[in-house]
C-alpha positions as CSV (number, residue, x, y, z in Angstrom):
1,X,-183.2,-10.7,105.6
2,X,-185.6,-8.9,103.3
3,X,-184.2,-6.0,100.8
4,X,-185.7,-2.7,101.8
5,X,-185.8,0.3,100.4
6,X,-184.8,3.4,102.9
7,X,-184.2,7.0,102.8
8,X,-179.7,7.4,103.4
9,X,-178.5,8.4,106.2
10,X,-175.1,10.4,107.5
11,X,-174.5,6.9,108.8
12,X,-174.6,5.5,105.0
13,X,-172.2,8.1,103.6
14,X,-169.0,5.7,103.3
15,X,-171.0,2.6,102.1
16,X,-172.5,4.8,99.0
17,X,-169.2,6.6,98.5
18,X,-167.4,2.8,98.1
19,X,-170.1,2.1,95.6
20,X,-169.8,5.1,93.8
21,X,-166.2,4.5,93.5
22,X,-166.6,0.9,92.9
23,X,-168.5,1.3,90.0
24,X,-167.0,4.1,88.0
25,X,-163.6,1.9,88.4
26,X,-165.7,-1.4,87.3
27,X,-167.7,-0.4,85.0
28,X,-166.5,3.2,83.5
29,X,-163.0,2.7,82.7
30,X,-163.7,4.7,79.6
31,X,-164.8,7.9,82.0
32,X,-162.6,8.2,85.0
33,X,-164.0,10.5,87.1
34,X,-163.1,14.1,87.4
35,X,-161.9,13.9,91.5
36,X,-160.1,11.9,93.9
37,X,-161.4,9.4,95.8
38,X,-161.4,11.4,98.7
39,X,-163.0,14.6,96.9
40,X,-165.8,12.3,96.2
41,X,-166.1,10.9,99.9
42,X,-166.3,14.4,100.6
43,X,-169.0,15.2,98.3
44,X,-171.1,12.3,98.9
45,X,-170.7,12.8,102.7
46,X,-171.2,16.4,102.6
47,X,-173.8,17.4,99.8
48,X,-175.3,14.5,98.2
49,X,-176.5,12.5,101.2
50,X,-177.4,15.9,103.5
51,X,-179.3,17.0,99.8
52,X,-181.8,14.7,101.1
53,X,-183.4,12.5,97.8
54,X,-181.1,9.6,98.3
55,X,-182.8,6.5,98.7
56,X,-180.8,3.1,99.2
57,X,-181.3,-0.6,99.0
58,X,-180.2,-1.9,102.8
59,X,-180.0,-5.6,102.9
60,X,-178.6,-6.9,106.7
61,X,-177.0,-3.6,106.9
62,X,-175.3,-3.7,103.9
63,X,-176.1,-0.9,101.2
64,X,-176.4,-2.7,97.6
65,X,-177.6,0.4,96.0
66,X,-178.7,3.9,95.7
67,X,-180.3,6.3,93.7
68,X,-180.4,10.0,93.9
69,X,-183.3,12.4,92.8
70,X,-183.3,16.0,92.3
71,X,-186.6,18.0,91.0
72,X,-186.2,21.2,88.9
73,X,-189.5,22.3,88.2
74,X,-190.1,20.8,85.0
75,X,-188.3,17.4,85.9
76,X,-187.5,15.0,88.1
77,X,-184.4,14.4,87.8
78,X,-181.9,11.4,88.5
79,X,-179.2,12.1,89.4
80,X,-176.9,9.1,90.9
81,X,-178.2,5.6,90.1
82,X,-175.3,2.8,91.4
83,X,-175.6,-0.4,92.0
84,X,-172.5,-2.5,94.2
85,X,-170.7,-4.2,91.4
86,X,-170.5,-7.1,92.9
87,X,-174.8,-7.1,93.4
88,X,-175.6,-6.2,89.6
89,X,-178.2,-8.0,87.6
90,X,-179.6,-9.1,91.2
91,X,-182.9,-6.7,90.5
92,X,-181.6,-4.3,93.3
93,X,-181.3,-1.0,90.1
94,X,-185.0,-2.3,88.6
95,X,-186.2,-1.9,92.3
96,X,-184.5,1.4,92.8
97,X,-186.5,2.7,89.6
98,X,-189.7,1.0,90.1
99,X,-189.4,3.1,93.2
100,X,-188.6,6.5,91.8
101,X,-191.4,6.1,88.9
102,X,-193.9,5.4,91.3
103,X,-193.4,8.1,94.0
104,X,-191.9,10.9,91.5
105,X,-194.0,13.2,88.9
106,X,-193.4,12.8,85.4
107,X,-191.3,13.3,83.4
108,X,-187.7,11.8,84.8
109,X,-184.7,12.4,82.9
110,X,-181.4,11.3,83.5
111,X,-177.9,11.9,82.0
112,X,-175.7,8.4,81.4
113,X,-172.7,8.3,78.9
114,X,-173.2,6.9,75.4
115,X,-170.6,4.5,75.8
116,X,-172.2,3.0,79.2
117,X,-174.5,0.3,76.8
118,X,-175.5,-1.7,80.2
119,X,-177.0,1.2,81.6
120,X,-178.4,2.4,78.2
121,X,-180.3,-1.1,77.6
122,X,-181.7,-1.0,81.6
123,X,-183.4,2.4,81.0
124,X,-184.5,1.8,77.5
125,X,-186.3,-1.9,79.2
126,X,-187.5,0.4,81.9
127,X,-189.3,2.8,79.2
128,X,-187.0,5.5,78.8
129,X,-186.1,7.2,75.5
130,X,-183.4,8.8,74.2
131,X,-184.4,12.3,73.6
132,X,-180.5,14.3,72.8
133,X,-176.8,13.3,72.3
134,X,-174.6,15.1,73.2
135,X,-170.6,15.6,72.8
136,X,-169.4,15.2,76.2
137,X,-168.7,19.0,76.5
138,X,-170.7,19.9,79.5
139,X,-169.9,16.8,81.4
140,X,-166.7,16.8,83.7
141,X,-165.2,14.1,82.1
142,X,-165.9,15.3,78.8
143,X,-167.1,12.0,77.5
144,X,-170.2,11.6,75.1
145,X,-173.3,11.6,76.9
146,X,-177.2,10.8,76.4
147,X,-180.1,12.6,77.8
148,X,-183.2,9.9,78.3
149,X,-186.8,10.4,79.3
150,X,-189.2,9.1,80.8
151,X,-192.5,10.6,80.3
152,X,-196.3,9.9,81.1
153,X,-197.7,6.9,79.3
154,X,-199.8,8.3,76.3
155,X,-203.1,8.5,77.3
156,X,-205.8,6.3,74.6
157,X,-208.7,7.6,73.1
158,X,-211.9,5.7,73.3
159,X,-213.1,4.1,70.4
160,X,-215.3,5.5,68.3
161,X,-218.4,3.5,68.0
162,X,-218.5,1.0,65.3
163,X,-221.0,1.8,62.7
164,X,-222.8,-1.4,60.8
165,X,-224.4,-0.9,57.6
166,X,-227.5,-3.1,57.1
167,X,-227.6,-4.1,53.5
């Protein structure tokens, strides 16, 4: 069966939650997270998913992946971007994106921590910059972190007319 892309559902709560779980333990040993796994069940069950702006990757009823968007105003924000462990470097995350950049309003931002380099390199390949570093301070783990952007592409000007000279 096809990958498709899908608005989450209360039904999709446990599946995210295990990949939310699965990757900070893979993947962010340097960062555990602040809660228990059950405080995170909780909170992905009972704000993040009912928050609405959670799209996921289904594949044969199986979630791969998810990403979360929030919008303040000024930016579109996200929020949660996780991919199954076991399903990276499968194109599920460069789907995910390709799907928030071209149904969101520029500019997106996104927090990640400095010393997450596989998820630094995807954005930076996906046009995202690096606009602040930070010291981890305002985070709940308290680990250096890294504000990127991704704003409008720059708009060109026309060329000016070429001016020839007969000699």
């Amino acid at each position: 069966m096809k990958a498709a892309l899908r608005p989450a559902t209360s039904a999709d709560a446990s599946r995210i939650a295990d990949i939310l779980v699965a990757a900070r333990t893979t993947f962010m040993a340097y960062a555990p997270s602040a809660h228990s796994e059950a405080e995170v069940r909780a909170w992905v069950r009972n704000h993040l998913v009912p928050s609405g702006g959670v799209t996921v990757e289904d594949r044969d009823d199986e979630v791969d992946g998810l990403v979360a968007i929030s919008n303040d105003g000024q930016y579109c924000w996200i929020d949660q971007m996780y991919v199954r462990p076991s399903h990276v470097d499968q194109g599920i995350g460069a789907r995910l994106l390709a799907h928030v950049i071209s149904t969101s309003a520029l500019p997106i931002r996104l927090y990640t921590f400095q010393a997450n380099t596989g998820a630094r390199r995807f954005y930076e390949q996906h046009g995202f910059r690096a606009v602040q570093f930070t010291d981890g301070h305002s985070n709940e783990e308290h680990c250096p972190d890294v504000l990127y952007e991704r704003s409008a592409p720059p708009t060109t000007l026309p060329r000016a007319p070429s001016i020839h000279r007969r000699r």
